[in-house]
One Martini backbone bead per residue (centre of mass of N, CA, C, O) as a GRO file, in nm:
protein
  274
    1UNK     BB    1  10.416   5.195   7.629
    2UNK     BB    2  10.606   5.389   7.424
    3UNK     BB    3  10.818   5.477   7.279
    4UNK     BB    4  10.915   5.821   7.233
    5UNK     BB    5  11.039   5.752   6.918
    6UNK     BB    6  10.793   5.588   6.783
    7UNK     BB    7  10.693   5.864   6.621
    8UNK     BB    8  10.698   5.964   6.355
    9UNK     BB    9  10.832   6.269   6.158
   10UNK     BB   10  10.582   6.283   5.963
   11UNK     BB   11  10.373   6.428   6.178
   12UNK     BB   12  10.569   6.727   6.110
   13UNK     BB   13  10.638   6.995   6.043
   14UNK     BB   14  10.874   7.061   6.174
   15UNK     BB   15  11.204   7.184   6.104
   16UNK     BB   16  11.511   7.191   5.950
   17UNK     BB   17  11.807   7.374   5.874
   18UNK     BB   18  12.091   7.414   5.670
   19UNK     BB   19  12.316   7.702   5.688
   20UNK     BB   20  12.413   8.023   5.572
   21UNK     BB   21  12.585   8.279   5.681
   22UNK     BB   22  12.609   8.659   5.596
   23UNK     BB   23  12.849   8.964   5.637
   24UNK     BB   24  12.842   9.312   5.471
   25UNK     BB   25  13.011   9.545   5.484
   26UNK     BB   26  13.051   9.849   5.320
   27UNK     BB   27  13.039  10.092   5.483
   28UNK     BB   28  13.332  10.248   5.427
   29UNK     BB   29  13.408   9.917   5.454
   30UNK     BB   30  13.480   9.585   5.378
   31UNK     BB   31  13.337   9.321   5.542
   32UNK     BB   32  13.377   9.006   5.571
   33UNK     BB   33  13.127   8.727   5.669
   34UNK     BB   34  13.096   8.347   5.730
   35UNK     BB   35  12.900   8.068   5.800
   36UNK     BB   36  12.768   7.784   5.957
   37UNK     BB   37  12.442   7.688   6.007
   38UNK     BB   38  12.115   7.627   6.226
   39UNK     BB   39  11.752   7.630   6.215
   40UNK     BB   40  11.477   7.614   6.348
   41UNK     BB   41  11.105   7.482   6.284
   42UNK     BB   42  10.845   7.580   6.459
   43UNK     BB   43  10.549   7.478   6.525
   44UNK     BB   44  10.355   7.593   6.824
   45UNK     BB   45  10.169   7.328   6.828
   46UNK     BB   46  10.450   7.143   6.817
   47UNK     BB   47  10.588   7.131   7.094
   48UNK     BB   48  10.477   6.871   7.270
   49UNK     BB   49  10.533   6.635   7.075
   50UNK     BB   50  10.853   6.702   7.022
   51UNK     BB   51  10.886   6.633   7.361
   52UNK     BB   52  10.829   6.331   7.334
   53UNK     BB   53  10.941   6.228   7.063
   54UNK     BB   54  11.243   6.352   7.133
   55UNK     BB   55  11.542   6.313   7.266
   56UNK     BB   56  11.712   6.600   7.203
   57UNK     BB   57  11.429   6.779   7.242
   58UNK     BB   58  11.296   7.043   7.516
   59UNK     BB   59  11.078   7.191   7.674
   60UNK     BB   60  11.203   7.351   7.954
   61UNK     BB   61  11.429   7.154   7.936
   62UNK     BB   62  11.682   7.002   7.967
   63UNK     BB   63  11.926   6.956   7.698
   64UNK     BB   64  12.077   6.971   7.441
   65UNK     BB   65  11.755   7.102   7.276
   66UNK     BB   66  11.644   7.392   7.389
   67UNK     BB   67  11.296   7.546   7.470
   68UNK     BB   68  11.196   7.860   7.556
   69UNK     BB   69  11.016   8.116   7.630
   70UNK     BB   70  11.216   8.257   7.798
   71UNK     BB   71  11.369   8.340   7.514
   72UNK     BB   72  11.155   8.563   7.429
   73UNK     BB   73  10.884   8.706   7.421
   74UNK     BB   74  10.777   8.923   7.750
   75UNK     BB   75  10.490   9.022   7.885
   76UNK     BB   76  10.306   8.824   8.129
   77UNK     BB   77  10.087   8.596   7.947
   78UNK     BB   78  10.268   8.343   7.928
   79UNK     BB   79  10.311   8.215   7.680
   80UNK     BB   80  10.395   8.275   7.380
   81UNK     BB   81  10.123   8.327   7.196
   82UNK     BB   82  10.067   8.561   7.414
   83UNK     BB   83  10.257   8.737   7.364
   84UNK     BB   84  10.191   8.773   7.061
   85UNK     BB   85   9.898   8.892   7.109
   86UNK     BB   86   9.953   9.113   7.259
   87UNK     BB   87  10.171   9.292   7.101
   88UNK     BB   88   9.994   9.309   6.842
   89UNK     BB   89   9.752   9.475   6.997
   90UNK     BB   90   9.909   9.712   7.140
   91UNK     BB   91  10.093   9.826   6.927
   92UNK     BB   92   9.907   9.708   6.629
   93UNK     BB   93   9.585   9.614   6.621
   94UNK     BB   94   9.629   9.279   6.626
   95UNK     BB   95   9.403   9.014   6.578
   96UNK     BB   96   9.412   8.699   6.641
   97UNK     BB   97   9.304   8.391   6.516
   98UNK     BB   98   9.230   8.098   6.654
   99UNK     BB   99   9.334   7.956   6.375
  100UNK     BB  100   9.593   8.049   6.395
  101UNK     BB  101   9.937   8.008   6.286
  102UNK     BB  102  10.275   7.943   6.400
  103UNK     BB  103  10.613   8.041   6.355
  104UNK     BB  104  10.977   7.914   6.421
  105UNK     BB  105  11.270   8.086   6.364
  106UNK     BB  106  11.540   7.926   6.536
  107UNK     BB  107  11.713   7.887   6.810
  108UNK     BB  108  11.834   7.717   7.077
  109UNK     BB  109  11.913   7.566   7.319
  110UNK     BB  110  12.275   7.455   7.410
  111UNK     BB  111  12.321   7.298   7.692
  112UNK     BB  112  12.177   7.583   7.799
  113UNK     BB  113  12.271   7.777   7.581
  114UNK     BB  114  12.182   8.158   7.443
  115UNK     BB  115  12.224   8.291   7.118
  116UNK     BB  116  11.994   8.514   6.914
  117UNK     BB  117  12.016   8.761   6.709
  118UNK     BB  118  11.771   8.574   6.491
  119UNK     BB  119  11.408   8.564   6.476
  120UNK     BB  120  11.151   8.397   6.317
  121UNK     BB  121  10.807   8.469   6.216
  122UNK     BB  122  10.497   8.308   6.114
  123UNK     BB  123  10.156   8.394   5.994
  124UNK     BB  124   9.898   8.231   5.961
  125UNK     BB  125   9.621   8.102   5.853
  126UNK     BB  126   9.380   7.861   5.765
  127UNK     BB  127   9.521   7.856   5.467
  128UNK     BB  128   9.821   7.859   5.479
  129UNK     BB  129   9.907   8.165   5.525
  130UNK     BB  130  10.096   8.412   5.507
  131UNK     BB  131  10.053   8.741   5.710
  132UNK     BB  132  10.258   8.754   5.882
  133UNK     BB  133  10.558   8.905   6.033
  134UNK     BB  134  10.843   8.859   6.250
  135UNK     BB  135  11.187   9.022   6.418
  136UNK     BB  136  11.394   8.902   6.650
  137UNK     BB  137  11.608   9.092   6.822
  138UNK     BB  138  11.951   9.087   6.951
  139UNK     BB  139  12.183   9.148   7.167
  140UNK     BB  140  12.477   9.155   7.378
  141UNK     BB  141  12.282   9.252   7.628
  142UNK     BB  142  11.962   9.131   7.599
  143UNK     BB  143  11.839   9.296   7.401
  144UNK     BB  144  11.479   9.305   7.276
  145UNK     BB  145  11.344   9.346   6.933
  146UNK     BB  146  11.098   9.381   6.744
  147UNK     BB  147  10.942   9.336   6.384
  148UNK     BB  148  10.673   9.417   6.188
  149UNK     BB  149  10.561   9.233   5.875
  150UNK     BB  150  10.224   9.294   5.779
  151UNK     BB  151  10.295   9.204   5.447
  152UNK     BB  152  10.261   9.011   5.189
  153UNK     BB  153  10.355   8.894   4.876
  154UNK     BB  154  10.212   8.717   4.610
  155UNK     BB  155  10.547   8.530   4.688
  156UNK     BB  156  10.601   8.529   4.937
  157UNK     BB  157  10.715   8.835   5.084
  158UNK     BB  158  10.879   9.002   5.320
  159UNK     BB  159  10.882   9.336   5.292
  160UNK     BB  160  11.067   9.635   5.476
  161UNK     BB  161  11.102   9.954   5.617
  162UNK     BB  162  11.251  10.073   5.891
  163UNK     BB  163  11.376  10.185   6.230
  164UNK     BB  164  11.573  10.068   6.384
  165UNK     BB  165  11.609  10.168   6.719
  166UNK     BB  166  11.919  10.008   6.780
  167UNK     BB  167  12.148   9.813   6.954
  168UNK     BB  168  12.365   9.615   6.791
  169UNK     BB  169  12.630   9.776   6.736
  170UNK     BB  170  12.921   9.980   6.744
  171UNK     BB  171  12.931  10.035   6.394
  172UNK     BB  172  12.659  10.155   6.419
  173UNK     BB  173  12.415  10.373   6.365
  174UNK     BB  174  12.073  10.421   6.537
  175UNK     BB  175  11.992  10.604   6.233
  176UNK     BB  176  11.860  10.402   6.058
  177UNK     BB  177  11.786  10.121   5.855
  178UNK     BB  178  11.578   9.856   5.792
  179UNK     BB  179  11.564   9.575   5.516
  180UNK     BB  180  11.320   9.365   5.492
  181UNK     BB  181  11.379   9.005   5.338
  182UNK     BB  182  11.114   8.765   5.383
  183UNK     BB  183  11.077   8.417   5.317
  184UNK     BB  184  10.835   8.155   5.322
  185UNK     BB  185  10.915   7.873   5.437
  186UNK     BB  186  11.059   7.555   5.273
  187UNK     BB  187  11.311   7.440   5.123
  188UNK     BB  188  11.383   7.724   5.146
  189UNK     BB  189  11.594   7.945   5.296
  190UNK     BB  190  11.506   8.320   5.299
  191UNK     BB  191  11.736   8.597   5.439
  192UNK     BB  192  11.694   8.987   5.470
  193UNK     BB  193  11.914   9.239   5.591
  194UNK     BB  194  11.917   9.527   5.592
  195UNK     BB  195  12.156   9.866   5.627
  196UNK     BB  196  12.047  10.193   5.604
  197UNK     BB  197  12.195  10.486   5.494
  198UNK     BB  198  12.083  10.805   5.347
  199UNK     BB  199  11.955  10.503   5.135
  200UNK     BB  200  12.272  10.359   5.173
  201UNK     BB  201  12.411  10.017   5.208
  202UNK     BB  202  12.599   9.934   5.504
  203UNK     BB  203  12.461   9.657   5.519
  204UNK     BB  204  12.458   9.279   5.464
  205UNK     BB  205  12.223   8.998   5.500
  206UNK     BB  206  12.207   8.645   5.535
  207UNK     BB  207  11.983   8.349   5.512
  208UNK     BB  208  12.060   8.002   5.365
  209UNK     BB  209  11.840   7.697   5.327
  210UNK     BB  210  11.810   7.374   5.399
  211UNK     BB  211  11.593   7.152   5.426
  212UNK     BB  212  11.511   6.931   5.686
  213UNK     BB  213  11.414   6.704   5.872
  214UNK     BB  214  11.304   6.648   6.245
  215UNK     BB  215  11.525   6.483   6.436
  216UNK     BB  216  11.759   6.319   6.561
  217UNK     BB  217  11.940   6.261   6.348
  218UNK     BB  218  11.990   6.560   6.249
  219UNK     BB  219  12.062   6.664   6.541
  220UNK     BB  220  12.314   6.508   6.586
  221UNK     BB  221  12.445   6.610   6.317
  222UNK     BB  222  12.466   6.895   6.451
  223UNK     BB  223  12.660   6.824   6.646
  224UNK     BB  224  12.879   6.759   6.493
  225UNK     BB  225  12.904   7.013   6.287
  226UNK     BB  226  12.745   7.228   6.556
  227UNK     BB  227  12.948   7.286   6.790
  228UNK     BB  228  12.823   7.512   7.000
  229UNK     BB  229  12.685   7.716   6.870
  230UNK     BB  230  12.599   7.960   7.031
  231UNK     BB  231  12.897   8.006   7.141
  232UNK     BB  232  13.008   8.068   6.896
  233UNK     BB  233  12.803   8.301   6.805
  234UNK     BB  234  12.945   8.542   7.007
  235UNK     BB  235  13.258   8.466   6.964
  236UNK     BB  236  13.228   8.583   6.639
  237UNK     BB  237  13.124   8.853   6.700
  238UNK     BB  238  13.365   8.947   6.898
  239UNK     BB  239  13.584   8.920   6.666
  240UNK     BB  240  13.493   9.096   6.477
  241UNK     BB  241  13.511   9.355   6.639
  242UNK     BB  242  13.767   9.331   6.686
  243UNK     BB  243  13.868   9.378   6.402
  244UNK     BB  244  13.752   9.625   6.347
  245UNK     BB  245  13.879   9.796   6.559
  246UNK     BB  246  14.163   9.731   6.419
  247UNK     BB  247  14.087   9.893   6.135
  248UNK     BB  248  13.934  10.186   6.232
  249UNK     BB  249  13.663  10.145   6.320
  250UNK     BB  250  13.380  10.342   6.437
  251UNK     BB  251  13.298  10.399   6.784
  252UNK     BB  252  13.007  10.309   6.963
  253UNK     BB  253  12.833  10.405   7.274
  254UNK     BB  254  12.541  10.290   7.415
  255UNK     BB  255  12.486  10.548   7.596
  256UNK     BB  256  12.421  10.670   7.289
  257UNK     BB  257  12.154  10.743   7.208
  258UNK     BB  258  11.893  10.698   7.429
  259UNK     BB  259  11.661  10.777   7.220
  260UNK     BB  260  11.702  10.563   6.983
  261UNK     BB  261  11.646  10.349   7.207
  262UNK     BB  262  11.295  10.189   7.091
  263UNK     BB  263  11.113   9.947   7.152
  264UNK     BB  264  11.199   9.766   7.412
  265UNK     BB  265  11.387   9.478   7.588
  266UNK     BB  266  11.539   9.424   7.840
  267UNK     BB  267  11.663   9.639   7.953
  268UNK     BB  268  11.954   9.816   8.020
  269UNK     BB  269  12.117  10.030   8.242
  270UNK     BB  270  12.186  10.257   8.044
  271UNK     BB  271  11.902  10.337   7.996
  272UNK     BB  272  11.783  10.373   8.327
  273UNK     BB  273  12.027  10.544   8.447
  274UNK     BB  274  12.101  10.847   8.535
   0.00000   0.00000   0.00000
């Protein structure tokens, strides 16, 4: 039998990113930070070779770098691709092709831990068109809203502005609106998120990136560049959090406005409890 690591990775398209990450608070202040970070972009039907072929990255098992199916979409449809078509057909009619391939822009879980603010699908079709998006956003509460944007322009671009109606920060108000522009991942990552308020954009987000093959090479190269990155990222979001908090940024509490977080998943017991 060959060794794990015998068959070389330009068998996958799945592939890595190393990124920057930039938000942007505009209103009432501004407010900037970025790091650097990367992204994985698994295609979902190349799980199981990734997991055969890598020595750092396996599916469902400890590793430096684990997926996990329930550390996304759950709906008890069984693996990830049944969840999201359960819920693409139950919330928005939409029956995909057998023949149609999912991509998973994605962090990892690193060391066994995992925190994902946003992690990005693309619905492929037989023609290797992407025909939808979904944004699946995460709080620090560990609930779990999708987004889905239904259809892409000419240039391969998902625009949608649609209700945030999540809890996110304590520094944004519930009722606000999320403005979605994600380009089709090629050889460069552009994604961006912003937050209008009353028309007008309260923050920018956005992740910009260069391809790297996915291979333990460049896994390696991210242990060493983007130590604990997941540990990192939950870290640094609560320092921004300290920071705004002590400029008197306005603090909204979770438990305000539980009629505005809809259509979210894994809720907080601050929304279930009477």
């Amino acid at each position: 039998m060959p060794p794990r690591h015998a068959q070389t990775m330009t068998s996958f398209e799945s592939s890595l990113y190393e990124c920057e990450v930039v938000h942007e608070r505009l209103l009432p202040r501004r407010h900037r930070f970025s790091y650097a970070m990367f992204y994985l972009d698994l295609w979902l039907d190349e799980l199981p070779g990734l997991d055969r072929e890598l020595r750092l990255f396996s599916v469902d098992r400890l590793n430096v770098f684990t997926f996990r199916d329930s550390d996304h979409l759950d709906l008890g449809a069984g693996h990830l691709r049944l969840n999201l078509e359960k819920w693409l057909h139950e919330q928005h009619g939409i029956r995909l092709a057998e023949d149609s391939r999912i991509r998973l822009v994605t962090l990892p879980r690193i060391g066994g831990y995992i925190f994902n603010p946003a992690c990005f699908y693309f619905i492929h079709d037989s023609s290797g068109r992407a025909v939808h998006a979904i944004c699946e956003v995460t709080n620090t509460f560990h609930e779990m809203k999708p987004y889905l944007l239904p259809k892409a322009s000419e240039d391969g671009v998902f625009e949608h502005v649609q209700p945030k109606n999540f809890y996110v920060s304590p520094f944004s108000n519930l009722d606000t609106r999320f403005h979605f522009r994600l380009s089709v991942p090629g050889e460069r990552l552009r994604l961006h998120i912003d937050e209008l308020e009353d028309g007008r954009r309260t923050l920018a987000s956005w992740v910009h990136g260069v391809r790297k093959p996915l291979n333990d090479r460049t896994l390696t190269r991210c242990i060493i560049r983007y130590p604990a990155l997941t540990l990192q990222v939950i870290l640094k979001i609560h320092w921004q959090a300290f920071r705004l908090w002590a400029r008197g940024f306005g603090f909204i509490r979770k438990s305000a406005g539980r009629h505005l977080q809809t259509g979210l998943y894994r809720p907080h017991p601050s929304l279930t409890d009477p």
